[in-house]
C-alpha positions in Angstrom: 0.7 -17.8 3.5 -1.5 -18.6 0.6 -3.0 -15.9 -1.7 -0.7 -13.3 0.7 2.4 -12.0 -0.1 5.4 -11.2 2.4 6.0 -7.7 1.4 3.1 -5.0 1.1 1.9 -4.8 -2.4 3.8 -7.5 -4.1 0.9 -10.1 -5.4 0.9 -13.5 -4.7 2.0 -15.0 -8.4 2.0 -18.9 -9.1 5.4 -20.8 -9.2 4.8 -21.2 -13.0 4.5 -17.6 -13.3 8.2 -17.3 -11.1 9.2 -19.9 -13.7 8.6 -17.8 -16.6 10.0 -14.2 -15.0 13.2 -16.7 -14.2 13.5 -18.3 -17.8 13.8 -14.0 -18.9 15.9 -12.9 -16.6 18.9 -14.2 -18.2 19.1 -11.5 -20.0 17.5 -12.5 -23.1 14.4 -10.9 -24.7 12.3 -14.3 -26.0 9.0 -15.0 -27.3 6.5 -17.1 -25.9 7.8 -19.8 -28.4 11.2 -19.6 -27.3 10.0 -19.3 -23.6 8.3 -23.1 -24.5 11.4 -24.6 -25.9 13.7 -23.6 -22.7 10.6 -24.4 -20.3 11.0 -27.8 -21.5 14.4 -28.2 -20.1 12.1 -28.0 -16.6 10.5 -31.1 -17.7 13.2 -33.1 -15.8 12.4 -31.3 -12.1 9.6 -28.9 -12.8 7.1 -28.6 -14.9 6.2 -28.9 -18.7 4.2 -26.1 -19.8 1.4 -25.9 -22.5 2.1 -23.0 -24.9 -1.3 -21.7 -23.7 -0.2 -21.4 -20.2 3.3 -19.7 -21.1 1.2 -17.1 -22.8 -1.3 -16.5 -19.4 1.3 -16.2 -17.7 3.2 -13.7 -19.6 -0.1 -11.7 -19.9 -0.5 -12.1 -16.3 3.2 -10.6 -15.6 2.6 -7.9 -18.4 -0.7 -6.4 -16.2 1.7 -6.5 -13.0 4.5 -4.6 -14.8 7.0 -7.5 -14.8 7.9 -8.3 -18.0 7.7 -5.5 -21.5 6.5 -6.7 -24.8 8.0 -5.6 -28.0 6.1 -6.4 -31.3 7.6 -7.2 -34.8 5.5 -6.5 -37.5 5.7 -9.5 -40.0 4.3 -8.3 -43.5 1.2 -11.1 -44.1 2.0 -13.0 -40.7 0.7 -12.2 -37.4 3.1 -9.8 -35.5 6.4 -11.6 -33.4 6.1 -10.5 -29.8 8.9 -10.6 -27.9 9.3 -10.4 -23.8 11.4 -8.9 -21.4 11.5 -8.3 -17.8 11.4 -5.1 -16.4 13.5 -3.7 -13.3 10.2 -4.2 -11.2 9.5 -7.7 -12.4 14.0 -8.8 -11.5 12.9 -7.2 -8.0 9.8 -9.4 -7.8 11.5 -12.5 -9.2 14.8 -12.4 -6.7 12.3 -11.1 -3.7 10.8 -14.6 -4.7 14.0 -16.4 -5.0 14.9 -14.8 -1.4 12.2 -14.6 0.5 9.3 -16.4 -0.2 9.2 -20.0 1.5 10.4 -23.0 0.2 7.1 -25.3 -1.1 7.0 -28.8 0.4 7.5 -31.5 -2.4 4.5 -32.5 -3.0 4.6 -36.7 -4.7 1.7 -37.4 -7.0 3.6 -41.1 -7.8 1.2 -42.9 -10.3 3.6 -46.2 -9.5 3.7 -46.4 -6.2 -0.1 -45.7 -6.1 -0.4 -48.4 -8.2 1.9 -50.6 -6.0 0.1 -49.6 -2.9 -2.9 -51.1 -4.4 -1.0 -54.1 -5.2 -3.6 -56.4 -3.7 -6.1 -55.9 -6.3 -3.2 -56.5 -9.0 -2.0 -58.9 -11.4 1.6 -59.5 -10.0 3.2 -59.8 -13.3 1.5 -56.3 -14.1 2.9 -54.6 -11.2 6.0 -56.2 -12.2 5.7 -54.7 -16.0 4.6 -51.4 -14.5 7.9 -51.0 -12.3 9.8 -52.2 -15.4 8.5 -49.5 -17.7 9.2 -46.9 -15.1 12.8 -48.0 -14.4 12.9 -48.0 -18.5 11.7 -44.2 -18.2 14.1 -43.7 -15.4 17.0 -44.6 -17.6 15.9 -42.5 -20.3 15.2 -39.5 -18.3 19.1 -39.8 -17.2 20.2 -40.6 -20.8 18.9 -37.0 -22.0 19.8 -35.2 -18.7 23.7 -36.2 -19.0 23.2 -35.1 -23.0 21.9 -31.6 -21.4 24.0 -31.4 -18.7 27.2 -30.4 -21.0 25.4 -28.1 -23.0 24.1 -26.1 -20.2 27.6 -26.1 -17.8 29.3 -22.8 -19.7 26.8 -20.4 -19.7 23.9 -21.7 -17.1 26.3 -22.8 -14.1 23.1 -23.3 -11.9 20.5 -24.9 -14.5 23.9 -27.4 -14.8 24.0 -28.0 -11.1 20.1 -29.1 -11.3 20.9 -31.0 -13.9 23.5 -33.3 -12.0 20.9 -33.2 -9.0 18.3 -34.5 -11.6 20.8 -37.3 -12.5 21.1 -38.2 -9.0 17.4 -38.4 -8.1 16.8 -40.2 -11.2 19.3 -42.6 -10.5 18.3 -42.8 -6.7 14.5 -44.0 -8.1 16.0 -46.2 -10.0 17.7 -47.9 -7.2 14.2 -47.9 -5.3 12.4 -49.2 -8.3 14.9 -51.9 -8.8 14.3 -53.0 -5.0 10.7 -52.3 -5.0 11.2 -55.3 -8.1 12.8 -57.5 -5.7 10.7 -57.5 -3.3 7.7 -57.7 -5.3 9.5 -61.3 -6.7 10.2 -62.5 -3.3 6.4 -61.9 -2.8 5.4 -64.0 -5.6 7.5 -66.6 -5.0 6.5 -67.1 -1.1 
């Protein structure tokens, strides 16, 4: 239920902050910057974090105990921080992972809204706009089978959404290539 929790005392945390206790619980003790650069494998399913929200949200897990900060004291520079999670914040993350329920997908698709709108549209817009999707599409798949290999040894699971990411991708770009079709066979009736 929405600002509850399933288990007395655990808080209710956004998925981004889930996200972030997930990126550290492989193991590794990362700063924020570090936190970014993975977070941006995400892009492809997820989400794309600003730096600004990876540091609210590790602030956030700090005051709930989650995650440890360590600093390094640079001489002249501004102190390294570096993150960890603690054993309370791997019991709140795979409590997450186990029981908290699955989100429905929610599709905020700036192409098909445009499409749905259609009749306001120049058709050989609509037609450009589905073309530079499908040209996103493409590239989208081009760096996920780049990734893909580089993540199969160590992250066996960040590999298998990888390959699902291929799929979908390639899935779209089946639709948007029909979508294209039919929008010709409207033009040309």
């Amino acid at each position: 239920m929405p600002g509850g929790s399933d288990r007395a005392g655990a808080p209710h945390l956004p998925a981004t902050a889930y996200a972030v206790l997930g990126l550290l619980a492989f193991g590794r003790e990362l700063t924020g910057y570090e936190l970014r650069k993975w977070s941006m494998n995400m892009r492809f399913f997820y989400w794309s974090p600003a730096q600004s929200q990876i540091y609210a949200e590790l602030r956030r897990l700090l005051a709930h105990g989650f995650v440890t900060e360590r600093l390094e004291a640079r001489p002249g520079r501004p102190d390294k921080r570096f993150y960890r999670t603690t054993e309370a914040g791997m019991a709140e993350f795979h409590r997450w992972l186990e029981r908290e329920p699955v989100e429905p997908l929610v599709i905020k698709h700036s192409v098909m809204l445009r499409l749905f709108f259609g009749h306001g549209a120049d058709p050989d817009r609509l037609s450009d706009v589905l073309e530079d999707y499908a040209r996103w599409l493409r590239q989208q798949n081009a760096e996920l089978s780049v990734l893909r290999p580089e993540l199969s040894e160590p992250f066996t699971y960040p590999a298998l959404v990888a390959e699902w990411g291929e799929l979908f991708y390639a899935a779209e770009l089946t639709a948007v290539e029909k979508m294209r079709e039919r929008l010709r066979d409207l033009r040309e009736r």
